[in-house]
C-alpha positions in Angstrom: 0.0 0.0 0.0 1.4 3.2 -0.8 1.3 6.7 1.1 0.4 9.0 -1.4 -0.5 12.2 0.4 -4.3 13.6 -0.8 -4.5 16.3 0.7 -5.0 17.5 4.6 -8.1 17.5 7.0 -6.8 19.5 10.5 -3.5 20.3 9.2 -3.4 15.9 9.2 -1.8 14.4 5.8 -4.6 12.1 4.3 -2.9 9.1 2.7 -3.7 5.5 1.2 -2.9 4.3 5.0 -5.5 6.6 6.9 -8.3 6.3 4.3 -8.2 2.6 5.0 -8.4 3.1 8.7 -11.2 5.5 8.6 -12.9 2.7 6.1 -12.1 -0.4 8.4 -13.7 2.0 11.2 -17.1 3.1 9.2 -17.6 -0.5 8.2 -17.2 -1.6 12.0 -20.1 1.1 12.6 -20.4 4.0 15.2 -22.7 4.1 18.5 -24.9 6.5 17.2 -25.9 7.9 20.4 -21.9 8.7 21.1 -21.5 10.5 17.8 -22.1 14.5 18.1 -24.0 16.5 15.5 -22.5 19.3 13.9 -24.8 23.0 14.3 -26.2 23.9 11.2 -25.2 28.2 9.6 -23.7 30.4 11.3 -23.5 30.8 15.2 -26.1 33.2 16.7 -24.8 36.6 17.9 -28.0 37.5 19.9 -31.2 35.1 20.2 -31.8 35.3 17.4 -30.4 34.7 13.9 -29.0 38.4 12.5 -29.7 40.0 9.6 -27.3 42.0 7.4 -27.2 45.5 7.3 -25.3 47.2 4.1 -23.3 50.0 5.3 -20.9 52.4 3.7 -17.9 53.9 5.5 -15.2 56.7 4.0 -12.0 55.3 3.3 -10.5 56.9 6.0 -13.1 55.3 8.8 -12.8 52.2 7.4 -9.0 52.2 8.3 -9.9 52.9 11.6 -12.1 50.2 11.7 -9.8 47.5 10.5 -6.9 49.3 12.6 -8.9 48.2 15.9 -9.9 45.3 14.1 -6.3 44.0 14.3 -5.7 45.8 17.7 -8.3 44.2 19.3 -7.8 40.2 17.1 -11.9 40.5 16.0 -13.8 41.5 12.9 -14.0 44.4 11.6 -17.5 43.4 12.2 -17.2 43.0 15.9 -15.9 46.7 16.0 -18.4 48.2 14.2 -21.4 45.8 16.0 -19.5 47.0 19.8 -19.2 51.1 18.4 -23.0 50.9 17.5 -24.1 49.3 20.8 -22.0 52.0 22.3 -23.5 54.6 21.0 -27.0 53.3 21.5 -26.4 52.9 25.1 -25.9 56.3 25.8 -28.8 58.7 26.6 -30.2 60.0 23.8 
């Protein structure tokens, strides 16, 4: 049997060898009630799933953005979610 790399799954080399483990495993079977389902779309952010909101920023705002994007390791649409829920906390 050779060990002809096809690719990667996690950073793991999938070869000839692990193929035919994962097959020899399948066709033993799984416990069913031990195996854990994956979450279908995207995570929630609030209780409910969000909806997009198109928004235009200026060039130079939009550096700022991904500036504290980078500063902070999130999103740029983390910062701009956190800035609006800022500003909507404050009295009007």
């Amino acid at each position: 049997m050779t060990t002809k790399p096809y690719g990667s799954s996690n950073g793991v080399p999938v070869t000839d060898e692990v193929i035919e483990r994962a097959a020899t495993e399948a066709e033993v079977g799984y416990e069913l009630d031990q195996l854990t389902p994956r979450p279908t779309g995207r995570p929630l952010i609030g209780s409910a799933p969000a909806k997009g909101l198109p928004v235009r920023f200026p060039p130079e705002l939009r550096d700022q953005i991904r500036k504290r994007a980078e500063v902070d390791h999130v999103s740029e649409s983390d910062v701009v979610r956190r800035a609006v829920a800022d500003y909507l906390a404050r009295p009007a």
